[in-house]
Backbone as a ProteinNet text record, in pm:
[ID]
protein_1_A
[PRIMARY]
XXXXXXXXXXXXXXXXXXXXXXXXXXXXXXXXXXXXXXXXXXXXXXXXXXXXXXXXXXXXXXXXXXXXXXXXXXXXXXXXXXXXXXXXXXXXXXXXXXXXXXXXXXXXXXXXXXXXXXXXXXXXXXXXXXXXXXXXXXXXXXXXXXXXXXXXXXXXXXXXXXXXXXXXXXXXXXXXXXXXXXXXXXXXXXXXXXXXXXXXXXXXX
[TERTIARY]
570.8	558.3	473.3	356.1	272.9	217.1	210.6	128.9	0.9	-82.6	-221.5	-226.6	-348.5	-444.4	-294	-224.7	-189.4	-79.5	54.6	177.3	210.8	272.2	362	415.1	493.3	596.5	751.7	820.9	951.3	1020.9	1078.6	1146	1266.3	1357.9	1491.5	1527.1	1607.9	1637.7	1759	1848.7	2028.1	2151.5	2261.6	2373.8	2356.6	2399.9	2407.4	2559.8	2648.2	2815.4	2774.7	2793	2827.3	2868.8	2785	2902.9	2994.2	3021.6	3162.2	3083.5	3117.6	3065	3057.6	2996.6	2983.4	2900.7	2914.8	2931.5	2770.1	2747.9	2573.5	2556.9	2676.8	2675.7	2630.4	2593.3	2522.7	2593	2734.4	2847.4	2877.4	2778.7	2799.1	2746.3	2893.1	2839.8	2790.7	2651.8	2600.4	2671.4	2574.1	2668.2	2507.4	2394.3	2281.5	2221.5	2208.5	2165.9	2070.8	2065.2	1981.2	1804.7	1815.2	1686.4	1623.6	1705.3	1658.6	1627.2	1717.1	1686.8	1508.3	1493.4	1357.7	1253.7	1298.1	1206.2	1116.5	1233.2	1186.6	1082.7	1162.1	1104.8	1005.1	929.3	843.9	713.9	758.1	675.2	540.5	503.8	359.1	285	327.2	297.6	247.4	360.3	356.3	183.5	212.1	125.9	-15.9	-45.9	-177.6	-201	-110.9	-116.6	-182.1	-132.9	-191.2	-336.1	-360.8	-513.5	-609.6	-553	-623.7	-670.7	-600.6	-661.4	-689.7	-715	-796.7	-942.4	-986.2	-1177.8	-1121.8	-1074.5	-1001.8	-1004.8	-1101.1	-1091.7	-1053.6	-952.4	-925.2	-950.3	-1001.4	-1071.5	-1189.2	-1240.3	-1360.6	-1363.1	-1385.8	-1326.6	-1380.2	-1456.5	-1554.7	-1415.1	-1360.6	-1273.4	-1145	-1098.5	-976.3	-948.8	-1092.6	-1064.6	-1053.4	-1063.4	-1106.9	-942.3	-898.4	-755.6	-643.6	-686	-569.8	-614.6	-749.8	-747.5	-715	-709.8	-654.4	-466.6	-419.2	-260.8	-257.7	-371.4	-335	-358.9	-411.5	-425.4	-282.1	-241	-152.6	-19.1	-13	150.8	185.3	119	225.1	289.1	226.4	331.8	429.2	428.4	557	669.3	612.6	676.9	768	677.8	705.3	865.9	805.4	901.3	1052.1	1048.3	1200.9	1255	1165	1237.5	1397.9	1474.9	1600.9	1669.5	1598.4	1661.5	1744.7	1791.5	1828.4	1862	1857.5	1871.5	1879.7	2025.9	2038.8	1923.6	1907.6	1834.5	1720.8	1661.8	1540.3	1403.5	1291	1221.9	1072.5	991.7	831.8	752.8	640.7	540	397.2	380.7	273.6	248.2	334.8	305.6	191.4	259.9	195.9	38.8	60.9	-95.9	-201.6	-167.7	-233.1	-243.5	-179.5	-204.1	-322.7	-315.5	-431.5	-516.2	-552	-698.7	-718.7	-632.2	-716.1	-766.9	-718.2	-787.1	-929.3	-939.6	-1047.7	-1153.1	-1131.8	-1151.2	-1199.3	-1085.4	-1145.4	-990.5	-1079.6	-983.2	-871.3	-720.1	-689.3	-708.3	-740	-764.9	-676.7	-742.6	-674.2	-580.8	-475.8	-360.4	-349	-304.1	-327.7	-248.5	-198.5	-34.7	6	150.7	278.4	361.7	415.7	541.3	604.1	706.6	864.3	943.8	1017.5	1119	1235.7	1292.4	1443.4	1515.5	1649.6	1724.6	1775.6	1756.2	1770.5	1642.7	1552.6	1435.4	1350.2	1403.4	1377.4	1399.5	1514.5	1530.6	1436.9	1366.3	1277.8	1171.3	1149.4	998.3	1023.5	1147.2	1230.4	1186.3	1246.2	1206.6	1041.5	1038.3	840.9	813.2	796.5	789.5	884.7	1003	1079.8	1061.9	973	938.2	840.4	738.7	587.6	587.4	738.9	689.7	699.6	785.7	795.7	619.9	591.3	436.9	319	351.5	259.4	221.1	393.2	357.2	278	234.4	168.2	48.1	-0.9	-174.8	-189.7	-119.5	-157.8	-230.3	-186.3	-256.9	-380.8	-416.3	-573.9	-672.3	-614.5	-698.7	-731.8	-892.5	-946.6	-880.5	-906.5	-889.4	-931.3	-872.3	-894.2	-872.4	-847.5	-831.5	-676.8	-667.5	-516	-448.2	-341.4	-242	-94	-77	26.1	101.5	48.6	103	152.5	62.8	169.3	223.3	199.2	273	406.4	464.7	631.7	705.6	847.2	903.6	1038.4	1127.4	1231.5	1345.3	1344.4	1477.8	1441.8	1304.8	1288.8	1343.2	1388.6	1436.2	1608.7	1681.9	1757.2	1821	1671.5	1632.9	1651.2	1548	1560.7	1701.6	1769.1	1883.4	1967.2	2024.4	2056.2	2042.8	1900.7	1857.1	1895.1	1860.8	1934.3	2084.7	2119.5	2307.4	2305.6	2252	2286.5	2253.6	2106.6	2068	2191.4	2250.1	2358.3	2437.1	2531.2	2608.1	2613.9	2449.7	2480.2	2397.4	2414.9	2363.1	2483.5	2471.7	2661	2601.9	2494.5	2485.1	2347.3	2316.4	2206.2	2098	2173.3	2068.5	1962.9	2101.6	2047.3	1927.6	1934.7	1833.9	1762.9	1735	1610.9	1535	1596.3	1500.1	1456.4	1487.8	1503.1	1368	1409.7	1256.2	1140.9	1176.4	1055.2	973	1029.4	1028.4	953.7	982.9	959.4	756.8	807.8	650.3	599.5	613.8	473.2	443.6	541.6	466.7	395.7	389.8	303.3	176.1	229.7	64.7	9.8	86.5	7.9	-88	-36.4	-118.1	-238.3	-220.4	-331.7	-426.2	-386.2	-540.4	-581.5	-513.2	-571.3	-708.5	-613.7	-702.8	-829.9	-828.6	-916.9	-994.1	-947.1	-1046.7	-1192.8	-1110	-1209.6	-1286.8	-1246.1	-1320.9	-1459.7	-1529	-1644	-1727.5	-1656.3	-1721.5	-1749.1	-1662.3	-1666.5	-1751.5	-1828	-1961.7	-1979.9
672.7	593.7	663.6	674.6	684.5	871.3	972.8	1082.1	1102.6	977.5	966.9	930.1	918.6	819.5	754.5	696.7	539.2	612.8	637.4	684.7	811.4	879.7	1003.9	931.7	1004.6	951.9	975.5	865.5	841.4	980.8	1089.3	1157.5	1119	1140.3	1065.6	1306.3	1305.6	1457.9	1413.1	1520.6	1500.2	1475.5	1481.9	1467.1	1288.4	1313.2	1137.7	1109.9	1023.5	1012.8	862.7	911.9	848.8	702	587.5	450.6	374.4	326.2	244.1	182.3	214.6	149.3	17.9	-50.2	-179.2	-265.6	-390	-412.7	-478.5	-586.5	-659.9	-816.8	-864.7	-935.8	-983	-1089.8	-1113	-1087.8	-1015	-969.8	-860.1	-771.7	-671.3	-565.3	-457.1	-400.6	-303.6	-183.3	-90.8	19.7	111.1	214.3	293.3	272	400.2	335.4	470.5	416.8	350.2	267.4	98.3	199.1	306	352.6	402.1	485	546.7	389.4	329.5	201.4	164	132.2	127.5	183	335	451.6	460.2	418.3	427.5	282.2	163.7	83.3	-24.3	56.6	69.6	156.2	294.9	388.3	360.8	256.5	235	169.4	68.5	3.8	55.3	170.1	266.8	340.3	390.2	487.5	422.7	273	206.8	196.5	178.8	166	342.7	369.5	510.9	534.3	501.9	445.8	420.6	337.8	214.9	242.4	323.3	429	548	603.3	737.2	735	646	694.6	710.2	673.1	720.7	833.3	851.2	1047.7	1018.3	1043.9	1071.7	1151.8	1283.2	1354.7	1335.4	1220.5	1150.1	1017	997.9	912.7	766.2	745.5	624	569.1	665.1	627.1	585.3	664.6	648.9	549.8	518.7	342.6	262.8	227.8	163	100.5	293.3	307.7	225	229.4	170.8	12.3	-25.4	-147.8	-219.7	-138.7	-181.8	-264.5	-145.4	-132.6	-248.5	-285.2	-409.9	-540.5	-529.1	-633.4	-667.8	-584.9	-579.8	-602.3	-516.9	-543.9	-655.1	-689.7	-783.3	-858.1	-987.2	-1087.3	-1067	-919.4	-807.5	-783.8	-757.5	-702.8	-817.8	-900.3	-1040.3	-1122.9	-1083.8	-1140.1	-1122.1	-984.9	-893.7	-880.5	-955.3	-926.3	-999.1	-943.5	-1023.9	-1051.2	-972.7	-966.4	-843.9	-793.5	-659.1	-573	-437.9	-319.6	-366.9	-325.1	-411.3	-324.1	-154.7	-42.6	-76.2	-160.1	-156.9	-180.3	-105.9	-127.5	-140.8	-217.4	-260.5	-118.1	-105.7	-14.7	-45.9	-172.3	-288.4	-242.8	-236.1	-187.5	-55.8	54.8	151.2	202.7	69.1	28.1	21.9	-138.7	-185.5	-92.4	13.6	96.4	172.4	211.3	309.3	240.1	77.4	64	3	-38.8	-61.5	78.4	180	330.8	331.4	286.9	318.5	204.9	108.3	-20	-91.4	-107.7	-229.1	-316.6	-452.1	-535.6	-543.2	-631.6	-651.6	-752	-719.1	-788	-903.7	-1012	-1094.3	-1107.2	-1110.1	-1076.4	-1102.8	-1034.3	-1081.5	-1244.2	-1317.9	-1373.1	-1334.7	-1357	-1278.2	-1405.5	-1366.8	-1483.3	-1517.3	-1568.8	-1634.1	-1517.3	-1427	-1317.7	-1373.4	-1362	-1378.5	-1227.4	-1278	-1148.1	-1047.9	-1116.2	-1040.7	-924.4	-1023.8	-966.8	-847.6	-859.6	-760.9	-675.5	-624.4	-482.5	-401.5	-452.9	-400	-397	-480	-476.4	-355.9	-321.7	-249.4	-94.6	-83.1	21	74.2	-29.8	34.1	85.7	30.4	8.9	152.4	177.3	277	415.3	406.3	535.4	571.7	463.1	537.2	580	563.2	660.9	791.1	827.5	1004.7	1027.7	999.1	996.5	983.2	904.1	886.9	1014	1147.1	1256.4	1359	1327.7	1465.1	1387.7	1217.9	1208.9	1246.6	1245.3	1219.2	1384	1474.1	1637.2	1659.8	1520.2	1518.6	1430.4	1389.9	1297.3	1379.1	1379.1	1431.7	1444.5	1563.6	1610.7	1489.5	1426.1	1335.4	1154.5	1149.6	1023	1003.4	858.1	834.2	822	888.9	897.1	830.5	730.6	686.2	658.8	537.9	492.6	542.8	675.9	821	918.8	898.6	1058.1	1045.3	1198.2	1193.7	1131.4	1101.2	1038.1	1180.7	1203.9	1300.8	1280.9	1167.8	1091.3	1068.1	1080.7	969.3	1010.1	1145.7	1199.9	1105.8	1155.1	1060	914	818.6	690.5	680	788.1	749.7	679.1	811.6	868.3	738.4	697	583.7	411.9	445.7	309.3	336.9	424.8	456.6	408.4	482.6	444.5	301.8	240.2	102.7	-5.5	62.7	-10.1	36	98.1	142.2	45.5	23.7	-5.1	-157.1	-231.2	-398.6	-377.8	-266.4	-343.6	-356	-487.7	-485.1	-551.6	-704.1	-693.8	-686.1	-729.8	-737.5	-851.9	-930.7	-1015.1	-980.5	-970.1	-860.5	-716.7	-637.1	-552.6	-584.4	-672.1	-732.5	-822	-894.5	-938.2	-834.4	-765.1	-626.6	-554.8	-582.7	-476.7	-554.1	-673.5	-781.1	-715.6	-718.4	-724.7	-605.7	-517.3	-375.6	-367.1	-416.4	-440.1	-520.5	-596.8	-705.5	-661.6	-585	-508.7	-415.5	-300	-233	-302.1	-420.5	-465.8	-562.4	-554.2	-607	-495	-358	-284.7	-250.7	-283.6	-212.6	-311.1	-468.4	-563.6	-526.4	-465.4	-484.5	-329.1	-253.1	-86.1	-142.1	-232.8	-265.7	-319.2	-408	-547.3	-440.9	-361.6	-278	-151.6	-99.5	0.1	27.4	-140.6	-124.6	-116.5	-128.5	-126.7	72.7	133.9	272.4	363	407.5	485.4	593.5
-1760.1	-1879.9	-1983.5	-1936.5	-2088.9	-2005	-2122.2	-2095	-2075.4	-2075.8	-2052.1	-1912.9	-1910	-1787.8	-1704.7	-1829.4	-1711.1	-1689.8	-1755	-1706	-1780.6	-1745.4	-1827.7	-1911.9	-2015	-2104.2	-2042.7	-2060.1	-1974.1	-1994.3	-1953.2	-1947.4	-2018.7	-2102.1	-2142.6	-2185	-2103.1	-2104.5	-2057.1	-2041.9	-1976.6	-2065	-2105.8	-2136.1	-2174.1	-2316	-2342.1	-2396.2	-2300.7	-2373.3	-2475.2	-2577.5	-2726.7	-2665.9	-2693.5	-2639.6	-2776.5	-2752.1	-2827.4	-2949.1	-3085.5	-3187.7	-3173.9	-3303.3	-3290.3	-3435.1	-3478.9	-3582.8	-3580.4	-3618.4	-3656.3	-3608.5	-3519	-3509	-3347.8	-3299.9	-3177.3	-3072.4	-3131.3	-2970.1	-2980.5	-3093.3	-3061.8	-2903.9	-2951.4	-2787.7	-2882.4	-2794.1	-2820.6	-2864.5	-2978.9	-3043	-2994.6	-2912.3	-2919.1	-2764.8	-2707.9	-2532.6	-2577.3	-2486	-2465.6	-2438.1	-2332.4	-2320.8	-2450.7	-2556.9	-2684.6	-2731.6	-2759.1	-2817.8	-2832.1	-2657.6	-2577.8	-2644.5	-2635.9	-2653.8	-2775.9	-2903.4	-3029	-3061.5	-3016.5	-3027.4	-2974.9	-2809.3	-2786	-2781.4	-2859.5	-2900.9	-2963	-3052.1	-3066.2	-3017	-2890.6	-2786.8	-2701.8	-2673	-2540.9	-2552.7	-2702.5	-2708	-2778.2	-2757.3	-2779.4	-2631.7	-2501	-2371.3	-2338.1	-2373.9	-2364	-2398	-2514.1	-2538.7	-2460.9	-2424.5	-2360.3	-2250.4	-2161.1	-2059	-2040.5	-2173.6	-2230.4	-2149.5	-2129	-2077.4	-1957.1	-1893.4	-1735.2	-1701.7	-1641.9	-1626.7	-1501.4	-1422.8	-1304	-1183.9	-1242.3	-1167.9	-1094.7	-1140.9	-1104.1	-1043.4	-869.6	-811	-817.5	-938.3	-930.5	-1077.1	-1123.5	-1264.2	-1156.5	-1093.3	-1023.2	-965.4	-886.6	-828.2	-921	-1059.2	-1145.4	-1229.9	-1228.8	-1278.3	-1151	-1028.7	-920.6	-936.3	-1014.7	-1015.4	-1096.7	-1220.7	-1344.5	-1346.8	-1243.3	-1182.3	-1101.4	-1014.4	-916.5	-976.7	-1105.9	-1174.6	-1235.8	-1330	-1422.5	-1305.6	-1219.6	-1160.1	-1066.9	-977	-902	-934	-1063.9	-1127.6	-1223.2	-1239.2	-1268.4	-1191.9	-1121.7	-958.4	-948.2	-934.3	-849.3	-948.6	-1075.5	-1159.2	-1177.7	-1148.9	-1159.8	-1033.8	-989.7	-795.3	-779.3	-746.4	-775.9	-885.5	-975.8	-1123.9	-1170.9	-1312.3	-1371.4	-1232.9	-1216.4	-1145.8	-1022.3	-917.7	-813.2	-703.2	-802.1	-733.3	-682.4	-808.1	-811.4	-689.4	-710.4	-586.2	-610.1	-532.9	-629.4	-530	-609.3	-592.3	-534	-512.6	-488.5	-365.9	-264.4	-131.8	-136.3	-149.3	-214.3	-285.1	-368.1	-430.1	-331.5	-266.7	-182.3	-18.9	-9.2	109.3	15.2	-124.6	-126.9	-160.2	-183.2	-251.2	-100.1	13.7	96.6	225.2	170.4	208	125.7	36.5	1.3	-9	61.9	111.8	5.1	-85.7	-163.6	-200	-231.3	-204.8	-309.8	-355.4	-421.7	-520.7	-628.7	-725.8	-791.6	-865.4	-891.3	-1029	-942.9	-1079.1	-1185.3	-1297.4	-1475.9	-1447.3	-1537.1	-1546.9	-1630.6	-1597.1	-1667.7	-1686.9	-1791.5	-1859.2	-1739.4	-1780	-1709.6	-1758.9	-1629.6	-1683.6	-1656.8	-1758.2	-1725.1	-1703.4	-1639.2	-1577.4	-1667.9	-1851.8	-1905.4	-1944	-1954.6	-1970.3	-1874.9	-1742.6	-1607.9	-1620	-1752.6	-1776.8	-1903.3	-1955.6	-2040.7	-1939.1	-1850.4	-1764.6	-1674.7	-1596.4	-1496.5	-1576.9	-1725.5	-1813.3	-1781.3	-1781.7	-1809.8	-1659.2	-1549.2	-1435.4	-1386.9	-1394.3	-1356.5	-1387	-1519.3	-1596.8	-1553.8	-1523	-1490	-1367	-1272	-1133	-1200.1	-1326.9	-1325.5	-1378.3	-1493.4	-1483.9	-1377.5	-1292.1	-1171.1	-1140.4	-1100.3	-1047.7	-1069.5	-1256.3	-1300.7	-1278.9	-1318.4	-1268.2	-1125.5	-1062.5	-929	-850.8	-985.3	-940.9	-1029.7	-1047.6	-1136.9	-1043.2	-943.6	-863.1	-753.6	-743.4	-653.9	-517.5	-440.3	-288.2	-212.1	-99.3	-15.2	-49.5	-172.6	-237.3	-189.5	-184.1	-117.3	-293.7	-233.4	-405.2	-392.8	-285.7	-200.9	-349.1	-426.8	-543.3	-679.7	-689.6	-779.6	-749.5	-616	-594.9	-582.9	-585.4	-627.9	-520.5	-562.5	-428.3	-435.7	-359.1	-373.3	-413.3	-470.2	-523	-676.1	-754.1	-829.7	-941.1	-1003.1	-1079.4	-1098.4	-992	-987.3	-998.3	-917.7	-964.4	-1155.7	-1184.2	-1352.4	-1391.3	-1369.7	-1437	-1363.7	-1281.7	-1243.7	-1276.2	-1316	-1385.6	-1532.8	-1578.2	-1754.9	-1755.6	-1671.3	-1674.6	-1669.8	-1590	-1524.8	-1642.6	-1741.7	-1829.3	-1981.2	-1977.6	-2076.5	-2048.8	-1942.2	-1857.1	-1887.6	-1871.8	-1951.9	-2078.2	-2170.9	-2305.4	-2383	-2423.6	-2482.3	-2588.5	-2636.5	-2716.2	-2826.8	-2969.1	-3014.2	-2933.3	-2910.7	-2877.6	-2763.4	-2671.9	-2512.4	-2522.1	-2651.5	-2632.7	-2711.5	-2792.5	-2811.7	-2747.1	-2662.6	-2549.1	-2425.2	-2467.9	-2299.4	-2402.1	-2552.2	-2608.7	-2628.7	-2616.1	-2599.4	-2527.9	-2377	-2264.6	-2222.8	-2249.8	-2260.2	-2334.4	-2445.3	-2534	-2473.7	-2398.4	-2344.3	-2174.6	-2143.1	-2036.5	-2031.8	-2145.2	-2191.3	-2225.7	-2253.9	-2344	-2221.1	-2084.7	-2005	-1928.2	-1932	-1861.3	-1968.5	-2092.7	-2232.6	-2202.9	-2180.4	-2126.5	-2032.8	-1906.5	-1774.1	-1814.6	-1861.8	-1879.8	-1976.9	-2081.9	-2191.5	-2079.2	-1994.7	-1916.8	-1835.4	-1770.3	-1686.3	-1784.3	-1897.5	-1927.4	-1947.3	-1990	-2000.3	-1871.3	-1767.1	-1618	-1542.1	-1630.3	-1556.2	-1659.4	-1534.3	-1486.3	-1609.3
[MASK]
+++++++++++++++++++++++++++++++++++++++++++++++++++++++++++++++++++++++++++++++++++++++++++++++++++++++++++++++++++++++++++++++++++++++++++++++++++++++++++++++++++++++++++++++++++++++++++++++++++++++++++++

């Protein structure tokens, strides 16, 4: 997701086939991939989320716990929300979390709340969520030797995952209405991880 602290910036690289024009009306189908769509029009969101976990030095393991707690705040009623929603692919990261903050024995924190997602809406949240595993991989070679990195480190598929969830999110954007709730969707999950990173910053060392 984001090139800072919290996520990389989504990768969108590869061959893009042109989709089927389309006129201004609420049935229109897409004439620009649903992810560019995303991209452009979560870009100053993205990159205040980015912000927001700038003091995060990762290299430094008193910041790092701080940063996995920021994440256990912000995601589960995320997680929780899209479960059974958008991407039939899709898969939560929570497990993951909670194996490394309870390696480093601390507990899970109590979750932000999160709206009511609808199934349309699971794909702007799915966006955010799907992107920041490719980001996970480059923080995760800034986090100290011996720290558990279960929750960024790379998986061997995930490149693929992207590229799969892009198609799939092309695949149902057919009309205006649909990717503007998907960019809602998209912007208020960013701005759930920018409170959780704001909530804790004044706490690290």
């Amino acid at each position: 997701m984001l090139k800072g602290p919290h996520h990389a910036v989504m990768t969108d690289t590869g061959p893009q086939t042109p989709p089927p024009a389309c006129n201004d009306t609420g049935r229109t189908v897409r004439a620009v991939s649903a992810r560019f769509v995303l991209r452009e029009r979560t870009r100053a969101m993205h990159d205040a989320t980015e912000e927001a976990f700038a003091s995060y030095d990762l290299t430094r393991p008193e910041h790092y716990r701080c940063f996995l707690v920021a994440h256990a705040s912000a995601l589960p009623r995320l997680e929780l929300g899209v479960t059974g929603k958008g991407w039939a692919d899709w898969q939560p990261r929570l497990p993951r979390l909670v194996d490394d903050l309870a390696a480093l024995s601390m507990p899970l924190p109590v979750p932000m709340l999160a709206p009511q997602i609808s199934p349309v809406a699971a794909w702007g949240v799915q966006y955010v969520l799907e992107g920041s595993r490719l980001g996970g991989r480059m923080l995760a070679q800034r986090v100290p030797d011996g720290m558990p990195t279960s929750y960024l480190s790379a998986q061997p598929d995930m490149s693929a995952r992207w590229q799969a969830f892009c198609a799939a999110l092309d695949a149902h954007h057919q009309t205006t209405d649909w990717i503007e709730e998907v960019v809602d969707a998209a912007t208020e999950t960013f701005q759930t991880f920018r409170r959780a990173a704001l909530a804790l910053a004044g706490d690290l060392p």
